[in-house]
C-alpha positions in Angstrom: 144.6 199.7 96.9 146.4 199.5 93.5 145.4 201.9 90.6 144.5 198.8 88.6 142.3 197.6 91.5 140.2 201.1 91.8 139.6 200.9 88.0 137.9 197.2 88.3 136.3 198.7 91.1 134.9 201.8 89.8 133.7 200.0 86.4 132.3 197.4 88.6 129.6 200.3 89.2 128.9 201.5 86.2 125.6 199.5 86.0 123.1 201.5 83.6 123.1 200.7 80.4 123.2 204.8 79.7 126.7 204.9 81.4 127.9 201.3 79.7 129.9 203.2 76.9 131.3 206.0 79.0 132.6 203.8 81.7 133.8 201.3 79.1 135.8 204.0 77.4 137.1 205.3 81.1 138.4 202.1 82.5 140.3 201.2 79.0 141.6 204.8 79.2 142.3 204.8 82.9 144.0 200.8 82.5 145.7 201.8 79.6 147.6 205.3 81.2 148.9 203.0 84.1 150.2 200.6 81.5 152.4 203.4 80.0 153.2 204.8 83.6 154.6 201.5 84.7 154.9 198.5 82.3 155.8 200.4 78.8 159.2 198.9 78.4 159.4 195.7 76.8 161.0 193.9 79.7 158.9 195.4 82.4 156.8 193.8 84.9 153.9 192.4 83.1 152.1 192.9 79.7 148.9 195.0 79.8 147.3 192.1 77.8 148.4 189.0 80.3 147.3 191.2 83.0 143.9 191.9 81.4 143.5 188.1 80.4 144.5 186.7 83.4 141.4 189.3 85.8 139.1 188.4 83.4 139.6 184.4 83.5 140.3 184.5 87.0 136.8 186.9 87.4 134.8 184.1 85.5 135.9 181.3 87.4 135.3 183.5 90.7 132.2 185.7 90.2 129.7 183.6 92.7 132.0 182.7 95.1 133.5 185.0 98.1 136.7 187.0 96.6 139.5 187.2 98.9 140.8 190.7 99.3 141.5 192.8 95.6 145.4 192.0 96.1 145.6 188.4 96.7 143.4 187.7 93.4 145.3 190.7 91.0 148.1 188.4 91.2 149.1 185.5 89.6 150.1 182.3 92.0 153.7 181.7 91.2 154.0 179.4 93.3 152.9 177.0 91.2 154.8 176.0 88.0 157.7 174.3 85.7 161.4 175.4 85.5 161.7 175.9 81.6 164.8 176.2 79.6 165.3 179.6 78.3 167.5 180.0 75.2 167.2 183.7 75.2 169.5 184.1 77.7 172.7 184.8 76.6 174.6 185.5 79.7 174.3 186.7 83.3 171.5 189.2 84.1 174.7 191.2 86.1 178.2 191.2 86.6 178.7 189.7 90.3 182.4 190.3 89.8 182.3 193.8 90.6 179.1 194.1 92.8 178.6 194.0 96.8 177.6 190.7 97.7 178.9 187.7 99.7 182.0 186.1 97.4 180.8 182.6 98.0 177.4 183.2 95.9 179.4 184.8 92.8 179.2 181.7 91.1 180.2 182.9 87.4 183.6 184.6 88.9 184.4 181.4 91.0 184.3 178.6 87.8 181.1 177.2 88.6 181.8 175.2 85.2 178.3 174.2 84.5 175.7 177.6 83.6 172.8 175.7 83.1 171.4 177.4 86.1 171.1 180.9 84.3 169.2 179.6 82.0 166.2 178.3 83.7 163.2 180.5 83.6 160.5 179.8 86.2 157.1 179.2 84.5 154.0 179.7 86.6 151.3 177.2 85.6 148.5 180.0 84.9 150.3 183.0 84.1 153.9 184.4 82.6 156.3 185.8 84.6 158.5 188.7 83.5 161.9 189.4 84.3 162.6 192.7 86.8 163.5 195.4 85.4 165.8 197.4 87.0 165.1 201.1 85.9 161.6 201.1 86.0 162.6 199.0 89.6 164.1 202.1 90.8 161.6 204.2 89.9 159.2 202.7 91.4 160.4 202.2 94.7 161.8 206.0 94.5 162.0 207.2 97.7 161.4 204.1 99.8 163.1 201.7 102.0 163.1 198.1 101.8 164.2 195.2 104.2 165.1 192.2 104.2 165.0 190.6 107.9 166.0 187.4 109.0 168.7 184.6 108.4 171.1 184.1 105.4 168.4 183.3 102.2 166.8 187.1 103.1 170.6 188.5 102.7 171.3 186.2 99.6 168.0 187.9 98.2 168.7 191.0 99.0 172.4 191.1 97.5 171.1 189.9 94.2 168.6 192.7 94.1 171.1 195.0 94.9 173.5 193.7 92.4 171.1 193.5 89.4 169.9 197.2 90.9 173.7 198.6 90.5 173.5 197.5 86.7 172.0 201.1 86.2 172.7 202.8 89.1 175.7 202.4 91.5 175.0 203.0 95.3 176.6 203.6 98.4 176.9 201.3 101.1 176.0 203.7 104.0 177.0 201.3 106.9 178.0 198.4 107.3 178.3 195.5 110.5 180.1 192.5 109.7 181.1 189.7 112.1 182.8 186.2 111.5 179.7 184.8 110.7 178.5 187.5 108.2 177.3 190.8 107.4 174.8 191.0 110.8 173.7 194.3 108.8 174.2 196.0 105.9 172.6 199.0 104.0 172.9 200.2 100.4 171.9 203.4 99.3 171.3 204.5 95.6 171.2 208.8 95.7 168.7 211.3 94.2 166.9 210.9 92.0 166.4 207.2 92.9 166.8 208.2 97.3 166.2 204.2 98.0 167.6 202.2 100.9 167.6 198.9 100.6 168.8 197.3 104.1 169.3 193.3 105.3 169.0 192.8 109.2 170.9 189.2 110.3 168.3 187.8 112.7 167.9 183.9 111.7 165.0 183.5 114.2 163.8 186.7 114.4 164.5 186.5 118.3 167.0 187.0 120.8 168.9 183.3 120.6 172.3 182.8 121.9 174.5 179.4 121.2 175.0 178.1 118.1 173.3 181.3 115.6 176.3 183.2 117.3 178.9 180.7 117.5 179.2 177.7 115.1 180.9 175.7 117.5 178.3 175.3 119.8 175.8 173.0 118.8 172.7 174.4 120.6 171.5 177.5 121.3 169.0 179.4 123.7 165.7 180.7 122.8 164.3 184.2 124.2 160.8 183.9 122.4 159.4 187.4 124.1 162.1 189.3 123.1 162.3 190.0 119.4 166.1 191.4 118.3 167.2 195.1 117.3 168.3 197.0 115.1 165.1 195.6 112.8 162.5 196.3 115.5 163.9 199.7 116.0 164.0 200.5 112.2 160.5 198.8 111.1 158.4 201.7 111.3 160.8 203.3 109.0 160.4 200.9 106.2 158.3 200.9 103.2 158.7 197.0 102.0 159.9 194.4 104.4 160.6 190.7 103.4 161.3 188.2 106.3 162.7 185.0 105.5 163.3 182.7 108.9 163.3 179.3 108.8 166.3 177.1 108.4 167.6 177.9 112.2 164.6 176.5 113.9 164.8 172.9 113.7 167.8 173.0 115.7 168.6 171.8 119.5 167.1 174.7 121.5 165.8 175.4 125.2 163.5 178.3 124.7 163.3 180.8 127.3 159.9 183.4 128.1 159.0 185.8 130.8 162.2 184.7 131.7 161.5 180.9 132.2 162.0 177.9 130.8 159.0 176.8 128.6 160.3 174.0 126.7 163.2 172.3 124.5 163.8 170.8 121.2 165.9 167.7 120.2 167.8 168.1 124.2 167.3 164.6 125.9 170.2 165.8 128.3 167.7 168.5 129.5 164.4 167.5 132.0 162.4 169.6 130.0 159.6 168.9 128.1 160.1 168.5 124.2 157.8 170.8 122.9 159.1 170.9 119.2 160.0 173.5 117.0 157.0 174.1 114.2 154.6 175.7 117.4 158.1 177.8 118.3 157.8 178.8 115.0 154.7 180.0 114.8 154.5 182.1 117.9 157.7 183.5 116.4 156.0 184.4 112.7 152.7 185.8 114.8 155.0 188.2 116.9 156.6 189.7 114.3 153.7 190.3 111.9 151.9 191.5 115.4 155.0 193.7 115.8 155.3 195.2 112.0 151.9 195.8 112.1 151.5 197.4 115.2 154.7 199.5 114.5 153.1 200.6 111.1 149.7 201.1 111.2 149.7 204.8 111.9 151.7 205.6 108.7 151.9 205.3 105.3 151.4 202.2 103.5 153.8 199.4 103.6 154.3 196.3 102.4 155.6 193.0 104.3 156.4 190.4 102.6 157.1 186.6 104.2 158.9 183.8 102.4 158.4 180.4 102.8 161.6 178.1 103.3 163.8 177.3 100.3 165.3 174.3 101.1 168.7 173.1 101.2 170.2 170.2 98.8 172.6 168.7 100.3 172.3 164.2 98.9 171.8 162.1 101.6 173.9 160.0 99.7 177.0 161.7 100.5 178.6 163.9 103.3 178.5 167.1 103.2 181.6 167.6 102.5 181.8 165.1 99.3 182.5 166.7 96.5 178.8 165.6 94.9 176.8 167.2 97.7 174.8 169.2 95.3 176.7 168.5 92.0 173.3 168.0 89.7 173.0 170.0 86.7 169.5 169.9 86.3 166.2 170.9 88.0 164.0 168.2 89.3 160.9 167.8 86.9 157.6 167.2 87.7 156.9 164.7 90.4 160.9 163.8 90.5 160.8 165.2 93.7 158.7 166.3 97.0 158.8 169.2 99.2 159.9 167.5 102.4 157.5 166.9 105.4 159.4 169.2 107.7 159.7 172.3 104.9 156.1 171.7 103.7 154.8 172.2 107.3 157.2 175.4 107.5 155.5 176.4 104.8 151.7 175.9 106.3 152.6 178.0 108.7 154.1 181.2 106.9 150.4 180.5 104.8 148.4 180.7 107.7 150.0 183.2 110.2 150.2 185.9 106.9 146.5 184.8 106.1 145.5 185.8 109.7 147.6 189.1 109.6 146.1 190.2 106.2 142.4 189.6 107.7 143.0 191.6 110.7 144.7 194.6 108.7 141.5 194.1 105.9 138.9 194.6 108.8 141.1 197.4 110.2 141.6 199.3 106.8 145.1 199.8 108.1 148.5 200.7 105.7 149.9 197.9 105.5 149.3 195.0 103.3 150.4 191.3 104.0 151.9 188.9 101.1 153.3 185.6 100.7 156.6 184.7 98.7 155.9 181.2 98.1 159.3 180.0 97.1 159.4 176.4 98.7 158.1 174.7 95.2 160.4 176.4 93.3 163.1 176.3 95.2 162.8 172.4 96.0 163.2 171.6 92.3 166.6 173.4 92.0 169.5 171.0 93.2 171.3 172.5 90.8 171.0 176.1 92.1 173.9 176.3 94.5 177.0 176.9 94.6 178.5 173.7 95.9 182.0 173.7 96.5 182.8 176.5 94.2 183.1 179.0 96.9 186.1 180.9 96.1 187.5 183.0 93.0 188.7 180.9 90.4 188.4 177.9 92.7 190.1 174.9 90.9 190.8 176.9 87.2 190.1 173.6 85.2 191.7 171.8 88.3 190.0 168.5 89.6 187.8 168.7 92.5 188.8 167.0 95.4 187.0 164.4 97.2 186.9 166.1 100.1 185.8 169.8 100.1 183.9 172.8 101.6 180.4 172.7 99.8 177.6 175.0 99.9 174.2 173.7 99.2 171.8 176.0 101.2 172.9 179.5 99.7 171.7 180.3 95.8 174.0 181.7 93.1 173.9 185.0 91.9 173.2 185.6 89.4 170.4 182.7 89.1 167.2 181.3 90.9 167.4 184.0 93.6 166.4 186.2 90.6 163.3 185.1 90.4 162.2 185.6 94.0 162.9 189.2 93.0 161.3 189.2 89.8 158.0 187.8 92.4 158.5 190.4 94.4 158.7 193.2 92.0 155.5 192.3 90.9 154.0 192.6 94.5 154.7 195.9 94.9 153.7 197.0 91.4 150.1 196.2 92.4 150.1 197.8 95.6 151.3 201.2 93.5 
C-alpha cells in the first residue's frame, strides 16, 4: 500500500470530533512530507494539488458505492483522453542519436521530415498527466529491476525509457543476445548509486512457438501453450516491475500444441483440425503468465506487473505496405475520426479482465504483488502519425524524394514520441505503489 493510501486510510479513522483537528493537521503534514520526498521538482510526477483534487472528486462521486482496491482508484484513467498540441516543447525529450536502441525507431537522426509527433501531449479526460522525470525516475526505482517481456512494442518501450533514463545517467549494457530478428534480450544497467536493471525479454507470445516468430519466411508457426519460454520465467522472481506486452503475434496461422497434443488451429484450412481461434489462445496465454508471476512472487517483496493492452499498427488499407503512404499522416485522429478495431478492442477485453481476475486473487491473498493495466489501445489507435514509416535508416533520403516503392514501418513508435507517454503512465504506477 502507497504512503498516500495509508494517510487516506488512517484519517479515514479519525472519527471524534476531539481528534478532528489533530488528525487534520497529521494527514496534511504526513501528505505534504511525501510531496517533497517524491514530487518537489517542477516536472515530476504529479502536483500535490491535482493529486489532492482529483481523491477528493473521485471520493464524492464514490463514497456509497463498493471501492475497488486503494490502487486502482489513487490513479487517474489515462486511458481515456485527447492528443493536444503542446507548444512547450521545443525539441526532443533525448538525443536518440547517441543512445542504445533499435536504429529503425530513431526517427529525428533518420529525416523523419515532419516533427509534429513530439509535439503531441496526451490529455487524459479527468486528470493531467505529467511528463517522467528522469532523476527523480532513478531514484525511485533505486535498487530495483524492471522488465519488459514479450514481443517488439515491450522492447520499443523499454529502449525509450532507457534512452530518456541515460539523459542523466549513462549505463552499461551488461549482456546482450541479438539474432536476425532482434535483440531476443537485452539488459542495461545504470551503477551505484542508481543499482537499476532494466531488462527486455523477446517472447512475442509469451510461449514456446516455433515457425514464423523465429523465421519470417515461414508463414505459420507452432504453438506450445503449456510451456511458457525462458530466460523471463527463470528471471521473474528476480524482478521488481514487470510490463508484458503480447499481442500482435496471435492472430496469426497457428496449430497449437498442449500436453503434447494437438488441441486446435487458427486460419489453417489445409489442417483437419478444428479452428478454435486465437482470442481464447490468448487468454489462456495472459492467465498462465499472471498465474506464473504471481506464483513465482508471492513469497517476496512487493512487485509490480504491469500488462499493456495492444497498440495497434497503421498500416492504410488503401495502399500496400510497401507504398510509400502506408502511414504517411501527419496528424492524430480526433475524436470519433476513428475506432479501435473489433479484433484489438477484444484484445483489449481480455488483458482488462484476466488482470482484474489476478488483482482479486492477490487482494484476498494480501500477497506482494500488485496487478495494473497500461491501457494504451485508445491512445495509440489515434496516432497514424506515430511511426516511423519508411524512414528507417540514418539520414534516409537527405531531402531526396521517396520512392514509390519502399520498406515502411507502421507497427513500431518513434523515439523519442508517443512511446513516451506509455512511460510517463507507467511512472506514475509505481509512484503509488511507493
Amino acid at each position: 500500500m502507497g504512503a498516500t493510501t495509508q494517510v487516506l486510510a488512517d484519517h479515514g479513522r479519525c472519527s471524534l470530533p476531539t481528534k478532528l483537528l489533530g488528525c487534520f493537521l497529521f494527514a496534511l503534514f504526513t501528505l505534504t512530507l511525501v510531496y517533497f520526498i517524491f514530487y518537489s521538482p517542477p516536472a515530476s510526477f504529479i502536483s500535490y494539488t491535482d493529486t489532492f483534487v482529483q481523491l477528493k472528486t473521485h471520493h464524492q462521486t464514490t463514497k456509497n458505492s463498493s471501492l475497488p482496491p486503494p490502487q486502482a482508484w489513487l490513479l487517474c484513467d489515462y486511458s481515456d483522453g485527447k492528443w493536444v498540441w503542446d507548444d512547450s516543447v521545443t525539441g526532443p525529450r533525448y538525443d536518440s542519436e547517441n543512445c542504445d536502441m533499435k536504429s529503425t525507431e530513431k526517427c529525428v537522426v533518420n529525416g523523419k521530415p515532419d516533427k509534429g509527433y513530439l509535439h503531441w501531449r496526451w490529455q487524459p479526460a479527468g486528470c493531467n498527466l505529467s511528463a517522467l522525470n528522469p532523476a527523480e525516475f532513478l531514484r525511485l526505482v533505486r535498487g530495483k529491476h524492471l522488465a519488459f517481456i514479450g514481443d517488439s512494442t515491450a522492447r520499443n518501450q523499454a529502449e525509450a525509457l532507457v534512452c530518456f533514463l541515460s539523459s542523466v545517467a549513462r549505463p552499461e549494457t551488461a549482456h546482450r543476445y541479438e539474432e536476425r530478428l532482434g535483440r531476443k534480450f537485452w539488459r542495461w544497467v545504470f551503477p551505484a548509486p542508481h543499482r537499476v536493471n532494466v531488462s527486455t525479454y523477446w517472447s512475442p507470445l509469451l510461449v514456446r512457438a516455433e515457425g514464423h516468430s523465429e523465421d519470417y519466411a515461414m508463414t505459420q508457426q507452432a504453438v506450445v501453450l503449456d510451456a511458457l519460454t525462458e530466460p523471463w520465467t527463470a528471471d521473474v522472481s528476480a524482478t521488481d516491475v514487470v510490463v508484458i506486452s503480447a499481442g500482435h503475434w496471435f492472430p496469426r496461422p497457428a496449430m497449437y500444441y498442449e500436453d503434447g497434443e494437438v488441441v486446435g488451429v487458427y486460419s489453417r484450412p489445409d489442417v483437419k483440425k478444428t479452428d478454435i481461434g486465437y482470442l481464447g489462445v490468448y487468454r489462456k496465454v495472459i492467465r498462465r503468465t499472471l498465474e506464473y508471476v504471481d506464483a513465482k512472487s508471492s513469497t517476496g517483496g512487493d512487485k509490480l506487473v504491469v500488462v499493456a493492452t495492444i497498440a495497434p499498427a497503421h498500416f492504410d488499407s488503401k495502399y500496400g505496405w510497401n507504398h510509400r503512404d502506408a502511414c504517411s499522416r501527419t496528424k492524430p485522429y480526433e475524436e470519433g475520426e476513428a475506432e479501435v478495431a473489433t479484433a484489438d478492442a477484444e484484445l483489449r477485453k481480455v488483458v482488462l479482465e484476466e488482470v482484474a481476475t489476478a488483482a482479486a486473487k492477490t487482494t484476498r491473498r494480501r500477497g506482494g504483488v500488485r496487478f495494473e493495466v497500461l491501457d494504451v489501445t485508445k491512445m495509440a489507435t489515434m496516432r497514424p502519425d506515430g511511426h516511423p514509416g519508411p524512414y528507417l535508416f540514418a539520414h534516409a533520403y537527405d531531402g531526396r524524394p521517396v520512392p514509390e516503392t519502399v520498406g515502411n514501418d507502421c507497427l513500431h513508435w518513434c523515439a523519442p514520441g508517443l512511446v513516451d507517454t506509455f512511460n510517463d503512465i507507467l511512472a506514475k504506477m509505481i509512484v503509488t505503489g511507493v
